[in-house]
Every structure is written in structure tokens, then in C-alpha cells.
C-alpha positions in Angstrom: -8.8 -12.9 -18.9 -11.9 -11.0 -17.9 -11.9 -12.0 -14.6 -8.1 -11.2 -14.2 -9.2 -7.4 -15.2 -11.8 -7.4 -12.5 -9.6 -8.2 -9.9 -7.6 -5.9 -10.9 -10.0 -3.2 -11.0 -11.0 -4.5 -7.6 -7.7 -4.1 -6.5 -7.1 -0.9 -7.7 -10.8 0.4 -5.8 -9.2 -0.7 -2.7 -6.0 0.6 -2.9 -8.2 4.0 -3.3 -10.9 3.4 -0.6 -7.8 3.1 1.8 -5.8 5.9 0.9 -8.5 8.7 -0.1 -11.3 7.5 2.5 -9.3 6.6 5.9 -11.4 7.5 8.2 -8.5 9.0 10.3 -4.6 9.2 8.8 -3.5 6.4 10.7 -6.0 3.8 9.1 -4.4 4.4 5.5 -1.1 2.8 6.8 -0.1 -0.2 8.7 0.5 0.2 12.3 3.8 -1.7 12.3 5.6 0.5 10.0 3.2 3.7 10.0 4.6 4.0 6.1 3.3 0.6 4.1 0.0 1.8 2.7 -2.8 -0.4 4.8 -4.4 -2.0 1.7 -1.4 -4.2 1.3 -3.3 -6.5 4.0 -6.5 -7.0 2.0 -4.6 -7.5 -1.2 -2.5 -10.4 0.9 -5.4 -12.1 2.8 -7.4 -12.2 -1.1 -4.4 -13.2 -2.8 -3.5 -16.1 -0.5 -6.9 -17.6 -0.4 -7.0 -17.3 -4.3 -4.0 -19.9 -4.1 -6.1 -22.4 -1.5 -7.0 -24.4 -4.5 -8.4 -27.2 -1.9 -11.2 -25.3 -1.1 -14.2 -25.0 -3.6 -14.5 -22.3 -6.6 -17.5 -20.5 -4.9 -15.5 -20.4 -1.4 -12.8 -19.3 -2.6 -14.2 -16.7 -5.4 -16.6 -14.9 -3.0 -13.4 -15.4 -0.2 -11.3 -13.2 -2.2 -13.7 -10.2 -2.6 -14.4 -10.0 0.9 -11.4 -10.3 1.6 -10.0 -7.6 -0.3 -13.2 -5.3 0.9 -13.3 -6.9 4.8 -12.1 -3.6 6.1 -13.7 -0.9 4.2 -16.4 -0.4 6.3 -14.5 -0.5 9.4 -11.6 1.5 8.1 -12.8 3.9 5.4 -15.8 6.2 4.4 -16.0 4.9 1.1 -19.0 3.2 0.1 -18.3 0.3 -2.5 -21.2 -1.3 -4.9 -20.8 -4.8 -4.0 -23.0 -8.0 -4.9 -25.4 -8.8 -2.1 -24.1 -12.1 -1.4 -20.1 -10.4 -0.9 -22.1 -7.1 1.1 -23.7 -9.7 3.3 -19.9 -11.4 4.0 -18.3 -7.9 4.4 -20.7 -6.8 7.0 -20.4 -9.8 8.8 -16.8 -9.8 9.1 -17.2 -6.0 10.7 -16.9 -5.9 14.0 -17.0 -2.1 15.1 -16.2 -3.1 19.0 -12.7 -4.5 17.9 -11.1 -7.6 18.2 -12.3 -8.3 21.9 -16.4 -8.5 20.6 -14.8 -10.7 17.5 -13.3 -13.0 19.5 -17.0 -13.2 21.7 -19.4 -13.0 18.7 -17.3 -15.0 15.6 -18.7 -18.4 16.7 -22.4 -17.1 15.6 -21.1 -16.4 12.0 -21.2 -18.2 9.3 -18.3 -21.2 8.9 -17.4 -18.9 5.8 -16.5 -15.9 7.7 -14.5 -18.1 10.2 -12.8 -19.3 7.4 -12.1 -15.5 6.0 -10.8 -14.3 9.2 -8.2 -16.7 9.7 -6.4 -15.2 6.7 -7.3 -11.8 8.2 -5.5 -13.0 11.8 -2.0 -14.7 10.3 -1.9 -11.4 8.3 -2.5 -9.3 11.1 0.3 -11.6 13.6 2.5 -11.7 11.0 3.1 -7.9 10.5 2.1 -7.5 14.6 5.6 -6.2 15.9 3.3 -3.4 17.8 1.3 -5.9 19.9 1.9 -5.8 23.6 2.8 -9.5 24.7 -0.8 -9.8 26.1 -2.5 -8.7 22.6 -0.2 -11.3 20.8 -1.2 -14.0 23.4 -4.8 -13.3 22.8 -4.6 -13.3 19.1 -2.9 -16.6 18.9 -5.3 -18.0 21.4 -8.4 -16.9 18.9 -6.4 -18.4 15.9 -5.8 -21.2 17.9 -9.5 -21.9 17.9 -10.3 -20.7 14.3 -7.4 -23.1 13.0 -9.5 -26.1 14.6 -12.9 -24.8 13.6 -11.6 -24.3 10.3 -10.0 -27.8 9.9 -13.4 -29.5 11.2 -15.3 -27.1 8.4 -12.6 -27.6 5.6 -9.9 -30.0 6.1 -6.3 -28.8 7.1 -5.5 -26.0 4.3 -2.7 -23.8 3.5 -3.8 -20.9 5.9 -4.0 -23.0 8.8 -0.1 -24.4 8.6 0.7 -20.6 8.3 -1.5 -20.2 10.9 0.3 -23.2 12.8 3.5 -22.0 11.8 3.6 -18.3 13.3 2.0 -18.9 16.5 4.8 -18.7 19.6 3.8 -21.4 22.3 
């Protein structure tokens, strides 16, 4: 039960960080709607890992915090307290040039931030009604190539048929 209380406590930090510290007024909603509070997208991406039961405990328990803090630094001006190990993950998920340097620089990460930032991509196409035709095509090419890296790291896993599944040949 204690670890149920920390997540929620976690939960409840983000929920903050993107509300009271958005950097600018835009970043404290998603784009799609302008009106659903952006943290909903952390909270989903760390909340569908917890349920990829296939992958290991540590994966998936240090998956979920960075998850649910993988946009605070990009996003926010708050300045969580985190673990070194879940800092490390965070900071490695930011990319402050955007999605383009992402897409160049992801391959020199480690397979565990691949594997984080395919739940952060099928979030992102799934609520992605404001992406010109050209940004949806590149973002399902790039989760085209993290669904195979990820299945030749971890074995074909509930993210990846989402993954599969939303993608518009």
C-alpha cells in the first residue's frame, strides 16, 4: 500500500509541476483540445507501462517515474527531487531541439529510453488531430522504427500492438 501512496503523491507533483510551472500557458494544456490539462499524457504513458507486466519489475518501476516526469524539464520550471538513476532517464528522454533532433539522436540512448518513448509517441499520435499530414507521417515513420527496436530489445509488448494498431499505412 505504500507504494500505491507514492504514486499517488507522484501523481499529484505532476499534475502541479504542469499547471503552476508551464513554462508558457500553452504547455499546461494539450494541443489537441487546448482545454485537457497536459499532465493527462504523463499520467497515461506511466500508467500503461505499469500494466506491461511482461517486462521486468525494475523496467517497468523506474519506466513509470520517468514517465510520469519525461516532460518536466522540457515543459515546466519546476525542479523535482528525483533519484539519480530516474534524473539520469528524465534527462535523457529531453530533447530541447524537438522531435526532429529525437528522431536523429534516440539511437545513442539507452534501449530503456527507446523503450519509454514509445509510450510517449502512441500517446502523442493518438491525441495528434493537430499534426499536419507531414508531422503524422514522420511520427509514424519514427515509431515505426522504435516498435522494431523495441521488439528486438523486449519481445513484442502491449505498447507496440498499440503502437501497430494506430499507425495509418
Amino acid at each position: 500500500m505504500e507504494g500505491v501512496k507514492k504514486m499517488i503523491e507522484k501523481i499529484i507533483e505532476i499534475m502541479k509541476a504542469h499547471k503552476d510551472y508551464a513554462k508558457k500557458p500553452s504547455k499546461a494544456c494539450r494541443k489537441w483540445d487546448g482545454k485537457t490539462e497536459y499532465s493527462i499524457h504523463p499520467i497515461w504513458c506511466a500508467m500503461t507501462i505499469a500494466a506491461e507486466t511482461s517486462l521486468d519489475e525494475l523496467t517497468r518501476t523506474e519506466g513509470i517515474t520517468a514517465l510520469l516526469y519525461h516532460d518536466v524539464l522540457e515543459d515546466t520550471n519546476y525542479k523535482p527531487n528525483l533519484e539519480e538513476r530516474i534524473d539520469y532517464l528524465v534527462k535523457e528522454m529531453t530533447f530541447e531541439g524537438g522531435s526532429k533532433q529525437e528522431m536523429q539522436e534516440i539511437w545513442n540512448k539507452p534501449k530503456e529510453v527507446r523503450l519509454y518513448k514509445i509510450y510517449d509517441k502512441v500517446s502523442n499520435l493518438m491525441d495528434g488531430s493537430w499534426m499536419s499530414e507531414e508531422k503524422r507521417k514522420d511520427y509514424e515513420n519514427y515509431l515505426n522504427k522504435l516498435i522494431i527496436d523495441v521488439e528486438q530489445n523486449y519481445g513484442e509488448l502491449n505498447i507496440t500492438k498499440m503502437a501497430k494498431s494506430i499507425i495509418t499505412e
